[in-house]
C-alpha positions as CSV (number, residue, x, y, z in Angstrom):
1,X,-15.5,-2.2,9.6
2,X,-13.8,-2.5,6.1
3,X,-12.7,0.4,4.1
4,X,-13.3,1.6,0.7
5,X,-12.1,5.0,-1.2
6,X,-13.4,5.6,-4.4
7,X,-11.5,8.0,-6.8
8,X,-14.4,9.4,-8.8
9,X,-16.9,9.6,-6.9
10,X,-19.5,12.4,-7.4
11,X,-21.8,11.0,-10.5
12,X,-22.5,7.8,-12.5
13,X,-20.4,4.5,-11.7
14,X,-18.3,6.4,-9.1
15,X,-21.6,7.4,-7.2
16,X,-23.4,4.6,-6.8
17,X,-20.3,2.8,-5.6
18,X,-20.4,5.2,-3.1
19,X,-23.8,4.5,-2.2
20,X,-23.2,0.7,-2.9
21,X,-20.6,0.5,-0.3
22,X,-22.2,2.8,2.2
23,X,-25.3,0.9,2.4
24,X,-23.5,-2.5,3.3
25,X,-21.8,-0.5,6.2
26,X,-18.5,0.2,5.0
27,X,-16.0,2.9,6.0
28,X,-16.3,4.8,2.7
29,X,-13.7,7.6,1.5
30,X,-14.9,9.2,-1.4
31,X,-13.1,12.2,-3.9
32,X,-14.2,14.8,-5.1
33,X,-12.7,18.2,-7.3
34,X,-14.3,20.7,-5.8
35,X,-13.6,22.1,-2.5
36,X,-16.9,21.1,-1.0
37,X,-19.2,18.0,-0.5
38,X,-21.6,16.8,-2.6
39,X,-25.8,16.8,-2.3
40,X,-27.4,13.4,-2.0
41,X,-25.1,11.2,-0.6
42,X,-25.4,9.4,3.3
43,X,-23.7,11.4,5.8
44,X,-21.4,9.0,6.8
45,X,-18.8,9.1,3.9
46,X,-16.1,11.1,4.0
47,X,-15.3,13.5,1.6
48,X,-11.6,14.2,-0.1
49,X,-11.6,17.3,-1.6
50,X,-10.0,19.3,-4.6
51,X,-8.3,15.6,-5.8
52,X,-7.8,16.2,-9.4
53,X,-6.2,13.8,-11.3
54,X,-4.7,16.0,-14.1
55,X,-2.4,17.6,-10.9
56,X,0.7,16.4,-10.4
57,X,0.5,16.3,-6.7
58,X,-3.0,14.1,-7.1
59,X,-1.1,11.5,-4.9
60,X,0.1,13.6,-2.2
61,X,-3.1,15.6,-2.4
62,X,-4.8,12.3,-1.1
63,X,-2.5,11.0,1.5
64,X,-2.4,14.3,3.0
65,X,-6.3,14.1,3.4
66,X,-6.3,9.9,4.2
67,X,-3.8,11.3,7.5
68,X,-4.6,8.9,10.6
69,X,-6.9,6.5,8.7
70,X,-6.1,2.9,8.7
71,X,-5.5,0.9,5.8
72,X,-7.8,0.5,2.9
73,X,-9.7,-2.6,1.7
74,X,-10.5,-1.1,-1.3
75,X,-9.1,1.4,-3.6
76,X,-11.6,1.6,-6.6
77,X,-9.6,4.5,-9.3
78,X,-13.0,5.0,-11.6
79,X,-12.4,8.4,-13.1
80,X,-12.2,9.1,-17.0
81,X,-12.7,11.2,-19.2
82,X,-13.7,10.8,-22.9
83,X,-14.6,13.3,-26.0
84,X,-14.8,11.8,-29.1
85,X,-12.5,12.2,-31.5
86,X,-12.4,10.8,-35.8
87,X,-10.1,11.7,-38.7
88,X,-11.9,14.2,-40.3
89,X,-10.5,17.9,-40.7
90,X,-13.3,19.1,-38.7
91,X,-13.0,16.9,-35.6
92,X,-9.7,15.4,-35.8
93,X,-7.8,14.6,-32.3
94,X,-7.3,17.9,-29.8
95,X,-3.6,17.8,-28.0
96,X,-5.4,19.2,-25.2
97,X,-8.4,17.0,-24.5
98,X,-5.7,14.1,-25.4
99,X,-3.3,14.7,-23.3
100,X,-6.4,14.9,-20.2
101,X,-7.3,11.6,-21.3
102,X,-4.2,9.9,-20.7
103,X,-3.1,11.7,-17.9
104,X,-6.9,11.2,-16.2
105,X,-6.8,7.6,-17.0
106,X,-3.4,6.4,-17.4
107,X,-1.0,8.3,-15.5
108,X,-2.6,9.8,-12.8
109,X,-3.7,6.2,-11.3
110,X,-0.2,5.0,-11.3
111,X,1.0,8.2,-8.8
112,X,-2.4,7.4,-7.1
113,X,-1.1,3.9,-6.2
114,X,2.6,4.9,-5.4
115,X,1.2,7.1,-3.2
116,X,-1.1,5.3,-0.8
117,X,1.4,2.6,-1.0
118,X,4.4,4.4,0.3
119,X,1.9,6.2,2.8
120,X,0.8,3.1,4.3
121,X,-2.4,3.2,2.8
122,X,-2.3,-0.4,1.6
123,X,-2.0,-3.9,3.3
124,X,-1.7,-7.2,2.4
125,X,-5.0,-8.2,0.8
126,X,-5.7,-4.6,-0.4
127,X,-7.7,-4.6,-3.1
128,X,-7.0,-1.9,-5.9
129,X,-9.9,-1.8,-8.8
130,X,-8.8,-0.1,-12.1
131,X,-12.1,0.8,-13.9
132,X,-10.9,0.4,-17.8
133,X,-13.1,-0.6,-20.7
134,X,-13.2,-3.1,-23.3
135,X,-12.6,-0.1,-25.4
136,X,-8.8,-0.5,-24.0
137,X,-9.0,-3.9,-25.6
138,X,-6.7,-3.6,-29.0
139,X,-7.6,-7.3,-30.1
140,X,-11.2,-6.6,-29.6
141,X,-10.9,-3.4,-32.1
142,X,-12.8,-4.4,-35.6
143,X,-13.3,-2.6,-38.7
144,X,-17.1,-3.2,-37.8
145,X,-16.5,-0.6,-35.4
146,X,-14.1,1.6,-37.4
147,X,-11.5,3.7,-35.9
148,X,-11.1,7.1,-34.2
149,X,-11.5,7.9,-30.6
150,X,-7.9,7.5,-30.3
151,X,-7.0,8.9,-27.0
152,X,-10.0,7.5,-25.0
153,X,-9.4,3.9,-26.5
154,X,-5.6,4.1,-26.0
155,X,-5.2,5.9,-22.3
156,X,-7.6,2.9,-21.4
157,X,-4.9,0.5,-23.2
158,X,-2.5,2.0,-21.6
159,X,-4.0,1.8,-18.2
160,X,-4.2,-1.8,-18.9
161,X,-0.4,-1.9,-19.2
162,X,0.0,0.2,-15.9
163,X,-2.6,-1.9,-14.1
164,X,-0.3,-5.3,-15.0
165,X,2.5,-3.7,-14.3
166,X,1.5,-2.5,-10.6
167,X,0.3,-5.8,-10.0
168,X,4.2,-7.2,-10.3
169,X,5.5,-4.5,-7.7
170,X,2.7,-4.9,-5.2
171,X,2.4,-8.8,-5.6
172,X,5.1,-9.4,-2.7
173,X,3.0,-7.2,-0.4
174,X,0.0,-9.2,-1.2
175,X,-1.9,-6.2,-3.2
176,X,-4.3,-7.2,-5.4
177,X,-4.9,-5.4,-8.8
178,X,-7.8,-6.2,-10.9
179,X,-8.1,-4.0,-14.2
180,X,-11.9,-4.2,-15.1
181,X,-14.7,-3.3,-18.0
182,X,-17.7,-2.4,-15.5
183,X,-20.1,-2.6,-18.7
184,X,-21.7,-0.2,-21.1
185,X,-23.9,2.2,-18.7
186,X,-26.7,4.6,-19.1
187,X,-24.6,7.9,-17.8
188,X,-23.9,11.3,-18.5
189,X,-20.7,10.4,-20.3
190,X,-21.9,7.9,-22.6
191,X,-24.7,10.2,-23.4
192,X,-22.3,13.3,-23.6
193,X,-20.4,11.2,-26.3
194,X,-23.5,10.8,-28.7
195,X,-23.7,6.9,-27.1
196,X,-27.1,6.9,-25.5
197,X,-28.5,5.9,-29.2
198,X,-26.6,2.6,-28.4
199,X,-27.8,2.0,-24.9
200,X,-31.1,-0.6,-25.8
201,X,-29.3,-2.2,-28.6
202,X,-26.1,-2.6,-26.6
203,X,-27.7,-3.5,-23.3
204,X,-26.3,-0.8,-21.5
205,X,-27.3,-1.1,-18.0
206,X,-27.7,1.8,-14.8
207,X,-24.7,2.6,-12.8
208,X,-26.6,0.9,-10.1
209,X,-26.1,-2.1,-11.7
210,X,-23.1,-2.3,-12.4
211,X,-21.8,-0.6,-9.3
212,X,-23.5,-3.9,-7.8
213,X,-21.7,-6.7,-10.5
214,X,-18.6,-4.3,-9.5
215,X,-18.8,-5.0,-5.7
216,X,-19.7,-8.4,-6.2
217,X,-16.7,-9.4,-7.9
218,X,-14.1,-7.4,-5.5
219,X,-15.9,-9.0,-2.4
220,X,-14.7,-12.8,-4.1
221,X,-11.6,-11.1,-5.9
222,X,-8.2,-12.9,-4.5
223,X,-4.5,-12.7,-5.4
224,X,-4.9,-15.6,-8.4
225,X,-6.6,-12.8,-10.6
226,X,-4.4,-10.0,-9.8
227,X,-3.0,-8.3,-12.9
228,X,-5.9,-9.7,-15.4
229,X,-8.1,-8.1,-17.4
230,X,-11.8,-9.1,-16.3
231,X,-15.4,-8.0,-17.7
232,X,-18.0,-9.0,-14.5
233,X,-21.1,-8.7,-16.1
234,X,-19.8,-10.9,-19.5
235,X,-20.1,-10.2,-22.7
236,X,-23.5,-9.0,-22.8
237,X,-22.1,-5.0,-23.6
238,X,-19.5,-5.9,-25.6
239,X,-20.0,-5.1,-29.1
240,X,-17.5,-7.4,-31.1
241,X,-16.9,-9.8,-28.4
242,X,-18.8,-13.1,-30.3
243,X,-17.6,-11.8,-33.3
244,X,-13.6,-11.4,-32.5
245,X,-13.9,-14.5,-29.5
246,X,-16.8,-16.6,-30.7
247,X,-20.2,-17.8,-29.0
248,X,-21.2,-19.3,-25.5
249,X,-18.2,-16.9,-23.4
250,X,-18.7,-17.3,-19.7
251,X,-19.5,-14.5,-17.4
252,X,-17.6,-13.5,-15.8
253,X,-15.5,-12.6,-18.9
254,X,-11.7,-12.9,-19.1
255,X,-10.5,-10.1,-21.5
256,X,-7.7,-10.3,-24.0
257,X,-5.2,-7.4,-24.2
């Protein structure tokens, strides 16, 4: 039975990869902060608890839990965090929710990896998914769009960075690291962030859906794309895509930096 562990796993994208990968009877380890299960999802996933990815020991935290399991198929890092952020006096960038940001999606991921790796965790043909945005895109950024937002843009640039990066290390082990925009989706943190005024306009779709595109593209994902930079679903969700990269862009889309 193939294995899957999803890092972020008890609402929106995270959770219906859960559910995704459950329902096509997969072994499914699945994280969570607090110390106890979740409601609502099938009883045969197996829950990692109090994995917090602003922690330092994050890493070891999972390893220690992951004791006696085989390697995994799939390692899908998904969490995130994001509060918006502008220049004005009033709501000008917080150190604090900053410094979460990068550390939830930028550094955290990078122990995650070292981690399972030196704990056996991965295999030849693992595949490790690192859920980014276009938002991490700096040559998709337009003054159409304007600025601010600084650290949720820039910790997802920066796990860009990591995610090319770990694909050089792990590439002699035959690790496979895709870095990923899942799409714009009708969640809790999109809505959270003001962004659910966008969601017809910008064909935001459910996390069902995209958890589906998502699966989809790891099942045919092989070494050749490791290291890139990939949208699955195209460039349906992706604001200034046409107008920084022009008209008729395939799906699935390759992302510049």
């Amino acid at each position: 039975m193939p294995s899957a562990l999803i890092i972020g796993a008890t609402r929106g994208l995270g959770a219906a990869l859960v559910k995704e990968y459950a329902a096509q009877s997969t072994s499914v380890f699945a994280t969570t902060r607090s110390d106890t299960a979740p409601n609502g999802f099938p009883n045969s996933v197996k829950w990692l608890s109090n994995v917090d990815l602003t922690k330092p020991n994050v890493g070891e935290n999972l390893t220690r839990q992951l004791k006696g399991a085989k390697p995994l198929d799939v390692v899908t890092i998904n969490a995130g965090r994001f509060t918006t952020e502008d220049f004005s006096a009033e709501k000008g960038p917080n150190w604090d929710e900053e410094v979460t940001m990068y550390t939830t999606s930028s550094i955290a991921p990078v122990f995650v990896v070292h981690s399972l790796a030196h704990a056996g965790f991965l295999k030849s043909g693992s595949k490790i998914i690192l859920v980014s945005s276009e938002a991490g895109s700096i040559t998709l950024r337009h003054d159409k769009e304007g600025g601010g937002n600084y650290a949720h843009h820039a910790s997802k640039a920066a796990l860009n960075m990591a995610g090319k990066l770990l694909s050089i290390d792990l590439k002699e082990k035959g690790v496979i690291v895709s870095i990923i925009h899942p799409g714009f989706m009708r969640t809790e943190m999109t809505k959270g962030v003001g962004f659910d005024k966008h969601w017809d306009d910008g064909g935001a779709v459910t996390p069902e859906e995209a958890a589906k595109s998502l699966v989809d593209w790891t099942e045919k994902l092989d070494i050749t794309k490791s290291g890139e930079y990939w949208a699955p679903r195209g460039p349906r969700d992706i604001g200034m895509a046409e107008t920084v990269l022009g008209k008729n862009l395939e799906t699935p889309l390759k992302l510049p930096w």
